[in-house]
C-alpha positions in Angstrom: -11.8 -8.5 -17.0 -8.2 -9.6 -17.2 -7.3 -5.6 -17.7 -9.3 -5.0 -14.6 -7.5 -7.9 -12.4 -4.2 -6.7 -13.8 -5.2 -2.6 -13.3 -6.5 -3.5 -9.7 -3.5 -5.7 -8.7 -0.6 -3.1 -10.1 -2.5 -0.7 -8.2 -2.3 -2.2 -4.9 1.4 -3.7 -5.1 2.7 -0.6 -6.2 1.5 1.7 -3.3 2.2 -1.6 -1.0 6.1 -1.6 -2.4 7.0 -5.0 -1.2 10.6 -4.5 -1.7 10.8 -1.3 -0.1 9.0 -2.4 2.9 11.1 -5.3 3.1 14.4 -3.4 2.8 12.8 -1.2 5.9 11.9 -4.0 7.7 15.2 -5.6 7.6 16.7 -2.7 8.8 14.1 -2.1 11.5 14.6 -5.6 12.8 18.4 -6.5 12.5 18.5 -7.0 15.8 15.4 -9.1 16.4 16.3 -12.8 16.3 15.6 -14.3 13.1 12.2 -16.7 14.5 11.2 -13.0 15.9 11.3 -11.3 13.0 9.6 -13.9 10.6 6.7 -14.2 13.2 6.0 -10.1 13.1 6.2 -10.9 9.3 3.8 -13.0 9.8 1.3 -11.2 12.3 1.8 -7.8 10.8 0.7 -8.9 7.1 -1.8 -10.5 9.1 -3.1 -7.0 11.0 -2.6 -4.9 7.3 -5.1 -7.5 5.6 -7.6 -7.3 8.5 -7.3 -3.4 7.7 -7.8 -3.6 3.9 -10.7 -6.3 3.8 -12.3 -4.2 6.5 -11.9 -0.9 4.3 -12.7 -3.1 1.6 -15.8 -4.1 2.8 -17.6 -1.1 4.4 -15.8 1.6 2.1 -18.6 2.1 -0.1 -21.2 2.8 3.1 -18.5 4.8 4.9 -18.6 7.2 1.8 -22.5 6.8 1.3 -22.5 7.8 4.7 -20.6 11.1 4.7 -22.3 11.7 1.4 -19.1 11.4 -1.2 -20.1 10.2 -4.1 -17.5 8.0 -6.2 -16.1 10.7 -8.9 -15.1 13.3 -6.1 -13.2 10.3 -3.9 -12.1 9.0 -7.2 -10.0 12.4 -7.8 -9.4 13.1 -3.6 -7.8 9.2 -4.1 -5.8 9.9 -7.7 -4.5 13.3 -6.0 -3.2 11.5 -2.8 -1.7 8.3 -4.7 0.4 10.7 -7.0 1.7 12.5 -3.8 3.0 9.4 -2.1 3.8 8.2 -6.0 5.8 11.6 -6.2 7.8 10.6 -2.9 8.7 7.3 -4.0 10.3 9.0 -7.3 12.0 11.4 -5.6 12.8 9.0 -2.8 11.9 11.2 0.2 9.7 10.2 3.3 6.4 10.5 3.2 3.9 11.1 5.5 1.1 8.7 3.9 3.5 5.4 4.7 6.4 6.6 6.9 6.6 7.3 10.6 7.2 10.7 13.0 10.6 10.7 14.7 8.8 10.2 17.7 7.2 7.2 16.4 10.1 6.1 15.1 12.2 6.6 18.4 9.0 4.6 19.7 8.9 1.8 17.7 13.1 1.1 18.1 12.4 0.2 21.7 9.5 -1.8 20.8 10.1 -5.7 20.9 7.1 -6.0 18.9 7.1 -4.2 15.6 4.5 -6.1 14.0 1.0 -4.0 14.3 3.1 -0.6 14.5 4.7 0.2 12.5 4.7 -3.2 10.1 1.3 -3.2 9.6 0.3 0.7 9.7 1.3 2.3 8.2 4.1 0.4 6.3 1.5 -2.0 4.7 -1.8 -0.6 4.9 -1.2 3.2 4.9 -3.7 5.9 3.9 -2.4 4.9 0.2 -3.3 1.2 0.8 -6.7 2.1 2.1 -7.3 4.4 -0.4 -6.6 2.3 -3.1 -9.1 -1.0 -1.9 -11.7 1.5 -1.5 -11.2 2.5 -4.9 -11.3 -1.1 -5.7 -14.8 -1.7 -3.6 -16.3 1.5 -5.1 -14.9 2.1 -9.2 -17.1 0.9 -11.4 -14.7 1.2 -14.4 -12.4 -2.0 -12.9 -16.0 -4.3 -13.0 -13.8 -6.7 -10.9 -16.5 -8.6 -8.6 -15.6 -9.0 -4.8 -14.2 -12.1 -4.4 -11.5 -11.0 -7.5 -10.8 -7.7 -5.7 -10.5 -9.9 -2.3 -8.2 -12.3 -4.2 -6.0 -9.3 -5.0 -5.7 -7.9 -1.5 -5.1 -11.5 -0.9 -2.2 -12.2 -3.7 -0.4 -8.5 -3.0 0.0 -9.6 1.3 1.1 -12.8 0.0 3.4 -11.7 -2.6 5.0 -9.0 1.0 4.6 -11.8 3.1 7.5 -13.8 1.2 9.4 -10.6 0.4 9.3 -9.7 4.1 10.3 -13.0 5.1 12.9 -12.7 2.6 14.1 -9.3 3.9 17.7 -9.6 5.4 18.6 -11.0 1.6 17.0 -8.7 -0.5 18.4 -5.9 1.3 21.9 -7.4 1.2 21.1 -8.5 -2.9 19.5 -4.9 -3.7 21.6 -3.1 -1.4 20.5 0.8 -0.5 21.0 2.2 -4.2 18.9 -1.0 -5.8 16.0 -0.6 -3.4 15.7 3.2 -4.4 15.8 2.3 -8.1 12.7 -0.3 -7.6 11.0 2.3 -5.4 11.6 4.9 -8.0 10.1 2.6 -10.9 6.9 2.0 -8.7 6.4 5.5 -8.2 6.7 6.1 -11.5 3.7 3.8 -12.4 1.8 4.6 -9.9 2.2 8.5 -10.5 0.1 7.7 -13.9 -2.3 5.4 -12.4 -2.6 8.4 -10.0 -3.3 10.8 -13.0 -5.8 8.2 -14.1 -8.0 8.2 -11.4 -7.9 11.9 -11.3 -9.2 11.8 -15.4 -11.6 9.4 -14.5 -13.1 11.5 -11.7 -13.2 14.2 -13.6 -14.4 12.5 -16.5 -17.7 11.2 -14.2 -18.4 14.4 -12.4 -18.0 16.6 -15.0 -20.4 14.0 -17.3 -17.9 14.4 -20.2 
């Protein structure tokens, strides 16, 4: 069980990348006052929970629904976390957690960058969402719902403080520091991708 807490949290906070987000976020926001910016901390973690309990909760009878059964998500999910995990190595912008330059032009005149593009799809992205519905639906992490609830819960918490702590770690990690994190993460998460990819074809191919 404490494999599956520890498999199920690494997961998440890897494809969340609470540094890297918080080293975008302070430069997003350096010209937000500072009470501004710790209350879209604050609401956007807010909105990206919201988003990942609700995938969390009806990801099993969405996929029911369209008829995909776990194995084939299982390998559609691996496939799509190694992309983004690929990105983060090579430290390129990627379309599962980064923004148009439209959107981006966008969001610099917004006063409010809390619910776009803080919370999606900084936060909880295709990757995030992927990866708690992985969590509600993979029967190989056994973690029961209130555990995988309590990880969604620890991970915001754990990008909560780092976004509130933003303007320092970017100052502390600098542009170069935050790229070596991000570059470790991806790293990890590109064989947690390959994982779920053996997994699924482990299951569907009954081997």
């Amino acid at each position: 069980m404490t494999d599956s807490w520890l498999a199920a949290f690494l997961t998440l906070f890897v494809v969340v990348d609470p540094i890297g987000v918080a080293v975008t976020y302070a430069a997003m926001s350096h010209t937000h006052p500072l009470q501004a910016c710790r209350h879209m901390a604050v609401k956007g973690v807010a909105v990206s929970s919201g988003i990942l309990v609700l995938f969390f909760v009806v990801g099993q009878q969405l996929l029911e629904a369209l008829g995909i059964g776990i194995d084939a998500f299982r390998i559609a999910g691996g496939i799509l976390l190694f992309i983004l995990a690929l990105d983060m190595v090579l430290v390129r912008p990627s379309g599962l957690r980064t923004t148009t330059d439209a959107e981006t032009a966008e969001a610099a005149h917004k006063a409010d960058l809390s619910v776009f593009p803080l919370a999606f799809p900084l936060l909880a992205g295709p990757g995030a969402i992927t990866t708690v519905i992985l969590m509600a639906t993979d029967r190989q992490m056994r973690l029961p719902a209130m555990g995988s609830l309590a990880v969604i819960g620890l991970v915001m918490l754990v990008t909560l403080g780092a976004l509130l702590a933003a303007a320092r770690l970017a100052r502390l990690l600098g542009e170069t520091g935050a790229n070596v994190v991000t570059r470790l993460l991806g790293l990890l998460l590109a064989a947690l991708a390959v994982q779920y990819v053996l997994d699924g074809l482990r299951g569907g191919l009954r081997l």
